[in-house]
C-alpha positions in Angstrom: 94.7 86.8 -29.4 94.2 84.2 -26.5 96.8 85.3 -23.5 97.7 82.8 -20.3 98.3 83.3 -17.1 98.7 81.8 -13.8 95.3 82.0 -11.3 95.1 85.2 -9.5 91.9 85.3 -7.4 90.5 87.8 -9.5 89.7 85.8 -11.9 87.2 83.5 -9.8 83.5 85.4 -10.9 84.6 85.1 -14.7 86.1 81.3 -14.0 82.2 80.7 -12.5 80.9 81.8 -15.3 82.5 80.0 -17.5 81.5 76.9 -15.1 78.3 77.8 -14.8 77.7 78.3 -18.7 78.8 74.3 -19.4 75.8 73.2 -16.6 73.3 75.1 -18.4 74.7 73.6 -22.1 74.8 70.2 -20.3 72.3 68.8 -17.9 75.1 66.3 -16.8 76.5 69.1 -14.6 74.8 70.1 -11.6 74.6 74.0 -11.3 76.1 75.7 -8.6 75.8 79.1 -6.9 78.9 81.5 -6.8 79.5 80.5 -3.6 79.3 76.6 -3.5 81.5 76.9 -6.5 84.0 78.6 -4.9 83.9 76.4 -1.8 84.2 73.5 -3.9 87.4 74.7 -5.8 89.2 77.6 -4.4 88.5 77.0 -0.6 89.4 73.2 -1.1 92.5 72.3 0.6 93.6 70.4 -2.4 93.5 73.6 -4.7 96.8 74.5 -5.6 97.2 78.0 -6.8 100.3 77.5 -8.9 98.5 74.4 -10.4 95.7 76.8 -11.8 95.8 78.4 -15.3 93.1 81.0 -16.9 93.4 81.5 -20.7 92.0 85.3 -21.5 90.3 87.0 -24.7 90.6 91.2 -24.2 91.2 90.4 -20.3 88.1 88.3 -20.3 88.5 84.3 -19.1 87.0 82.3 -21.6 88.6 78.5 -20.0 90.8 77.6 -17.3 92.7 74.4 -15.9 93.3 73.7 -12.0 95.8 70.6 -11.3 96.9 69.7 -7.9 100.0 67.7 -6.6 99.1 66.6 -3.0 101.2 67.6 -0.4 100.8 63.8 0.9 102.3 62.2 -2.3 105.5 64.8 -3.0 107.9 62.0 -1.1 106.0 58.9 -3.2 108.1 58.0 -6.6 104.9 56.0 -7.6 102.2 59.0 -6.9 100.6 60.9 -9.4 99.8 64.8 -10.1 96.4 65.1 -10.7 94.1 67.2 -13.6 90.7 68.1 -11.5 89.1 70.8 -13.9 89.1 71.7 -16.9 87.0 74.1 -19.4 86.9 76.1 -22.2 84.0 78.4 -23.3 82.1 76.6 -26.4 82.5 79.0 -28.5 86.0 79.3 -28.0 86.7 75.6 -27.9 89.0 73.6 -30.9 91.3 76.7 -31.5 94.3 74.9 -29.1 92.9 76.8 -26.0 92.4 73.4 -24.3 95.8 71.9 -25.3 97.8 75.2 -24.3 96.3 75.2 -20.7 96.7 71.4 -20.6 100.5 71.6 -21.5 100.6 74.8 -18.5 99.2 71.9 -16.0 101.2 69.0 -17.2 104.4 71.3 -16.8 103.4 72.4 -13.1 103.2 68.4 -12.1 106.4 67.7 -13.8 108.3 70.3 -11.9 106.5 69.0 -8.6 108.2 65.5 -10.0 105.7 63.7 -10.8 106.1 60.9 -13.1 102.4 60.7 -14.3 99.2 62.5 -14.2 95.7 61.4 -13.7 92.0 62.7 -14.1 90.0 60.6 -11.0 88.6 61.2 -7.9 91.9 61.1 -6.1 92.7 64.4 -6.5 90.0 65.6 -4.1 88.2 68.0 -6.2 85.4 66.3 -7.6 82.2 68.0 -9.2 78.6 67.1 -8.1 76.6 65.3 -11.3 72.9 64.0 -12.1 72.2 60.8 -12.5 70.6 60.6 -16.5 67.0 60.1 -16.7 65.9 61.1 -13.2 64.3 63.6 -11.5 67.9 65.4 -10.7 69.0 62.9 -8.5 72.5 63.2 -8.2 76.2 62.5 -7.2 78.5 64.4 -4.9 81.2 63.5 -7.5 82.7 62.3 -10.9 84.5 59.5 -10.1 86.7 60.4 -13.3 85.8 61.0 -16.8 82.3 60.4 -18.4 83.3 57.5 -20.9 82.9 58.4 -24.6 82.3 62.2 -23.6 84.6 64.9 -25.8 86.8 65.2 -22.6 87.2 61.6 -23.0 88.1 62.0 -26.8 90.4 65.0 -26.2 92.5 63.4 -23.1 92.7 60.1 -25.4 94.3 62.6 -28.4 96.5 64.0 -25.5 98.2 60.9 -24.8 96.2 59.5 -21.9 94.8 56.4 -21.6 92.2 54.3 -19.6 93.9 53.9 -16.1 91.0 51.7 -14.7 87.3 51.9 -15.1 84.6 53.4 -12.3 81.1 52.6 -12.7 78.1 54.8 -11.3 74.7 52.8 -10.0 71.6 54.4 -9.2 68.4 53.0 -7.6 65.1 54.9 -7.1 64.3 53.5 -3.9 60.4 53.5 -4.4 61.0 50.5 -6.5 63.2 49.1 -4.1 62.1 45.6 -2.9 63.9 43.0 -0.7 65.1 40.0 -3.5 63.6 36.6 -2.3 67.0 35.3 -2.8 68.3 37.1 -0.3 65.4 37.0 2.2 65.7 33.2 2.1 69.4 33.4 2.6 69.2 35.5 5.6 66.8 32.9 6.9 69.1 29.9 6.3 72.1 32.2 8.2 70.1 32.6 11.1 69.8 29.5 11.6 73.5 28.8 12.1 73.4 32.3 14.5 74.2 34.5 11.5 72.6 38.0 12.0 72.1 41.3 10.2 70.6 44.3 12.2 70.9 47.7 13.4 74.6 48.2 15.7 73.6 47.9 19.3 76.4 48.6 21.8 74.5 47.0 24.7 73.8 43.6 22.5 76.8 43.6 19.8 80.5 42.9 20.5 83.9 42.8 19.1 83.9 45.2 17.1 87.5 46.9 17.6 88.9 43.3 16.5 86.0 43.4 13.8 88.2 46.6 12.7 91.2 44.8 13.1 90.2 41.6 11.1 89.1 43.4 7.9 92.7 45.0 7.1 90.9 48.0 5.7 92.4 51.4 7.4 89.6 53.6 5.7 86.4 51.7 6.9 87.9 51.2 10.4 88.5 55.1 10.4 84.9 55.3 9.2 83.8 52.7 12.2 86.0 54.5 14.8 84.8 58.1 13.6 80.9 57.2 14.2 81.1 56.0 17.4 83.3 58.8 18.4 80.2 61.2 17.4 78.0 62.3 20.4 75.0 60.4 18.8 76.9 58.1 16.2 74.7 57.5 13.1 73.0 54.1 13.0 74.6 51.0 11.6 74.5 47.7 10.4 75.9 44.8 11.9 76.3 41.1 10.8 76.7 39.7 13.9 77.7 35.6 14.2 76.2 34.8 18.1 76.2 39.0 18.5 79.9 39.1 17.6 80.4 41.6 15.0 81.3 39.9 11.8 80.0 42.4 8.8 79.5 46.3 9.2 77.6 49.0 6.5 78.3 52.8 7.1 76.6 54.8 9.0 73.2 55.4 7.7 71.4 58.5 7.4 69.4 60.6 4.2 71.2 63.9 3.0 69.7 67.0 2.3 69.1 65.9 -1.5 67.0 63.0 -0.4 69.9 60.5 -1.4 70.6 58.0 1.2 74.3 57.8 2.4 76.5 55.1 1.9 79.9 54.8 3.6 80.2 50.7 2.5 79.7 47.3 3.4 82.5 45.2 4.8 82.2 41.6 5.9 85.2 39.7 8.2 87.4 37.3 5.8 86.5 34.6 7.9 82.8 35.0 7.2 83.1 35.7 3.4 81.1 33.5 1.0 77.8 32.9 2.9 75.7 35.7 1.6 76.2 38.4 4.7 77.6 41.0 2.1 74.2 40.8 0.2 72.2 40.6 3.5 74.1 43.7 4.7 73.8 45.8 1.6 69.9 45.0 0.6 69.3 45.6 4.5 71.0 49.1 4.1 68.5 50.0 0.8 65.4 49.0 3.0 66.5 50.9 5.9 67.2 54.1 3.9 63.7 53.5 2.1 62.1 53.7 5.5 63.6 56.2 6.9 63.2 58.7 4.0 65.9 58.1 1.4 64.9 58.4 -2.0 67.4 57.4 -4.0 71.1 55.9 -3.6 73.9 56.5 -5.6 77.4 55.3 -5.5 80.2 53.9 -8.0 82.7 51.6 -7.6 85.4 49.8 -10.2 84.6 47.5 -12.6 86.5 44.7 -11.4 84.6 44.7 -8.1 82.9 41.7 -7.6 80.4 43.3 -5.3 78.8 44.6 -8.2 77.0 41.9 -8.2 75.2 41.9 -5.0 74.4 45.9 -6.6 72.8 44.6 -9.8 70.8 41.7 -7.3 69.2 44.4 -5.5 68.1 46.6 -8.7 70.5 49.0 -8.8 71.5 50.1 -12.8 75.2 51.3 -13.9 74.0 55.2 -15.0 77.5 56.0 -16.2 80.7 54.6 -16.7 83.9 56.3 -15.6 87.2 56.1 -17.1 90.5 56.8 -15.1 92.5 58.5 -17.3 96.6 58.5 -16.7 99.2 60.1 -18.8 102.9 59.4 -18.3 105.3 62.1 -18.2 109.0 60.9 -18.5 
């Protein structure tokens, strides 16, 4: 007989091992230790622990469920709750285990009134994951769920459908190479005083109403943040006469040799001329150089910046889907 129960935190070894089980059945997953996967889950600040479920066999956990409502989005009618884990032991999986604890999480975001529940990278809580075919490259997170996978399958027989669409790319950067296109575009922009190159505070200006301009709260916080920093992290700049018209994140190679990426962002007024391409193909050969050797990142399927991905040699590894449920 399967008994459930709400989280209590002595439950966490067994909940890792029934984690850590699924990474070695699936390569997808990247393995953590015991105390990364706590980190990642329990000492979140998104975990909720009335929004966590265990499912026992003889006192042992053989799945669990973690959902969150975000303290942020309790006062917004149009928020959602969100799903951020689930698993089942596969040899206990397809006897309801999965349904039961689903139903237990559904029921905690409906009394947090919620109208809807989603599985995406909104909820904060998002699990590191290899990029297919490579040498264990990999992602800091699922963007939501693998396409076509059986979690896929069982949200989509739970009354969940395809929210929107994420995307993954991935780019060994040893076969990175500048694309002529853009090289001769960059050339044709300089003529007209049209710039891209490394942020320098002493050359480069305007970039608080560069901030301003672009209407985006989250890369201005990203701009303002860097700068802050003792030694802010290097950046590129589109610059039109050394005014600051295009900006990429701050660049730098993390400790799994992927090169960072924060974004590319170009002023409205300066949109159509090929600086978004300059800036992003710039950014690969700058991480390249400076001992990145890979890049990852996803982004939705209706972003037309896609494009300048797919230019540069990037490939879609995986696609994503946002997966909502209403509740009402």
């Amino acid at each position: 007989m399967i008994n459930y129960c709400s989280y209590e935190e002595k439950y966490q070894d067994q909940m890792y091992d029934v984690f850590y089980e699924l990474t070695q059945e699936e390569v997808f997953f990247k393995e953590l230790s015991k105390e990364e996967f706590k980190n990642q889950l329990f000492n979140n600040p998104f975990f909720k622990l009335d929004g966590t479920f265990v499912a026992l066999k003889d006192e042992k956990v053989v799945g669990f469920i973690s959902s969150n409502v975000r303290d942020m989005d309790k006062d917004n009618e149009k928020a959602s709750g969100y799903i951020n884990t689930l698993i089942v032991k596969k040899t206990y999986r397809r006897q309801g285990i999965g349904s039961k604890l689903l139903s237990l999480a559904e029921n905690y975001i409906k009394k947090n009134n919620m109208k809807s529940v989603r599985f995406v990278f909104l909820s904060q809580i998002n699990w590191p994951w290899y990029i297919p075919y490579t040498n264990k490259h990999e992602h800091p997170g699922m963007p939501a769920v693998r396409m076509n996978s059986d979690f896929y399958l069982f949200l989509y027989h739970h009354g969940y459908f395809v929210n929107s669409i994420h995307e993954g790319f991935h780019l060994d950067l040893d076969k990175y190479t500048m694309p002529e296109k853009v090289v001769k575009q960059m050339a044709e922009n300089e003529k007209r005083g049209l710039t891209v190159e490394v942020y320098d505070s002493n050359k480069h200006y305007g970039i608080e109403e560069f901030c301003e301009a672009i209407n985006n709260p989250g890369f201005a916080s990203a701009i303002r943040g860097n700068l802050k920093r003792e030694q802010p992290r290097p950046f590129l700049v589109a610059a039109h006469n050394n005014k600051v018209v295009g900006w990429t994140g701050a660049m730098y190679t993390e400790a799994t040799g992927r090169g960072h990426l924060d974004g590319i962002c170009v002023d409205p007024n300066e949109r159509g001329g090929g600086l978004g391409k300059g800036l992003f193909c710039n950014l690969c050969e700058y991480l390249k150089k400076h001992g990145s050797t890979y890049m990852t990142f996803f982004t939705g399927l209706d972003n037309p910046a896609r494009y300048i991905y797919l230019l540069a040699g990037f490939k879609i590894a995986q696609s994503f889907a946002d997966m909502k449920k209403n509740l009402e």
